[in-house]
N, C-alpha and C positions, 0 to 999 in steps of 0.2 A: 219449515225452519228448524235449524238444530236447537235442543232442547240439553245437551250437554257439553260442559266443558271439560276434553280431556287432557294434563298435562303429564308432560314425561319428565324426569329429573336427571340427568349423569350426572353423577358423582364425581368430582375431578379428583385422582388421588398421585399423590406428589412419589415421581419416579428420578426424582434431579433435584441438582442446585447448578446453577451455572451463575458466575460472576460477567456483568456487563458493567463497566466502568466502577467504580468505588461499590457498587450494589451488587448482595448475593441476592438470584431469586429460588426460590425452593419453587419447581414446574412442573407438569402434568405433561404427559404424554407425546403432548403435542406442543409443548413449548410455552405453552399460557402458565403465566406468573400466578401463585397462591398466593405467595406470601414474601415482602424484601426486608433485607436486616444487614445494616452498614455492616457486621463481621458474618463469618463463614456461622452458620447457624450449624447446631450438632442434633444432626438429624441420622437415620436409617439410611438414610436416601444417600447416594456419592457425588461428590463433586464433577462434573462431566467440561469436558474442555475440547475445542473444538475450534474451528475456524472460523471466520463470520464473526460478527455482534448479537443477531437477532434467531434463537433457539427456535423461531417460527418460519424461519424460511433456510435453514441451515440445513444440507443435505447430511452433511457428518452428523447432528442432532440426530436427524430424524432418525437415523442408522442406528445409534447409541441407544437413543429411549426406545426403540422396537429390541435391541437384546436386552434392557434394561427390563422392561414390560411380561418378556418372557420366562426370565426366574421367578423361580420362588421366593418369598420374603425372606426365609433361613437362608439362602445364598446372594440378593440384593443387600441385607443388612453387613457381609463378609466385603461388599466393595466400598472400596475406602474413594476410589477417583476412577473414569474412565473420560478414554481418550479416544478422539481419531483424528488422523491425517487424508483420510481417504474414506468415504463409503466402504471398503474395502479391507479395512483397517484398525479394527474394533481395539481397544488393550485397556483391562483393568488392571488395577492394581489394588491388592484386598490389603484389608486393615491391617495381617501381620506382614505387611511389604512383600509377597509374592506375587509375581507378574501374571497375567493371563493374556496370552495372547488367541482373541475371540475370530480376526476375521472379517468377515462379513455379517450382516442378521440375518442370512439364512440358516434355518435348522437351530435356532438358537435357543430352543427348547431341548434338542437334544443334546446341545454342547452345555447346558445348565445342567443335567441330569448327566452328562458323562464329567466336566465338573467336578460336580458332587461326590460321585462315587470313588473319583482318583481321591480328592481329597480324604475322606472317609479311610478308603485302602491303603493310605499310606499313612495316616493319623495312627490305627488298627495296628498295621506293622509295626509302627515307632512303639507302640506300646508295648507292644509283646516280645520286641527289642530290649525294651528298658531291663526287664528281667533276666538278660541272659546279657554276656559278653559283646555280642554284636552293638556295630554301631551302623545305624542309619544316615545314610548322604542325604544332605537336608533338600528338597526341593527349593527351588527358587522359582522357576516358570514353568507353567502351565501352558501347554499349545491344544486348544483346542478347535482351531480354527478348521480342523479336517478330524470331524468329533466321532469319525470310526477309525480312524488312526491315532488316536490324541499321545501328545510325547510328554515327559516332564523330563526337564534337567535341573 
């Protein structure tokens, strides 16, 4: 007979808020509620919007929280809202209103980290801008949906 009892714990840690009728839920991964709050709670986490009611059986969900999952906290805290119309169709939108147009969730580790870098590179430039006459074309979108070509306009 067994003589021990051994338990496992996951941690559910909140990658979303998604709004279902009058209720925000702040969600994990997989679309299970942590926590509901009659207004949009001001969290890290983005407001994610989507087709469907239920973030647990929503294919656009599950597409969003797997690129969502794959950033780093220093660039999930930059998304203000993300969207899809399609599995196919990822689009954030970060807190200074610059668009990202993501795609699909595949490679979306490396579209986090190519991302990054653009924005970094072009922060970098603006700066070193600031001191000389030149003036910098603001970025508005980001396409990293083919994240060894990514374009900004």
């Amino acid at each position: 007979p067994p003589h021990e009892l051994v338990v496992t714990l996951k941690e559910r840690t909140a990658v979303a808020v998604v709004k279902q009728g009058d209720t925000y839920h702040t969600v994990d991964s997989d679309g299970v509620s942590l926590l509901e709050s009659a207004t949009q709670p001001d969290t890290s986490v983005p407001l994610v919007r989507f087709s469907g009611d239920d973030p647990q059986t929503s294919a656009e969900f599950h597409t969003i929280s797997t690129a969502l999952s794959a950033m780093p906290s220093e660039l999930l805290a930059q998304v203000k809202e993300a969207s899809a119309t399609s599995t196919s169709s990822i689009t954030l939108t970060l807190r200074d209103n610059t668009t990202v147009q993501w795609g699909t969730a595949e490679e979306s580790e490396l579209k986090a980290k190519v991302l990054l870098s653009l924005r970094q590179a072009i922060a970098k430039r603006a700066q070193e801008e600031k001191s000389s006459e030149a003036q910098t074309q603001k970025v508005t979108v980001y396409d990293v949906s083919a994240p060894r070509v990514p374009v900004t306009r």
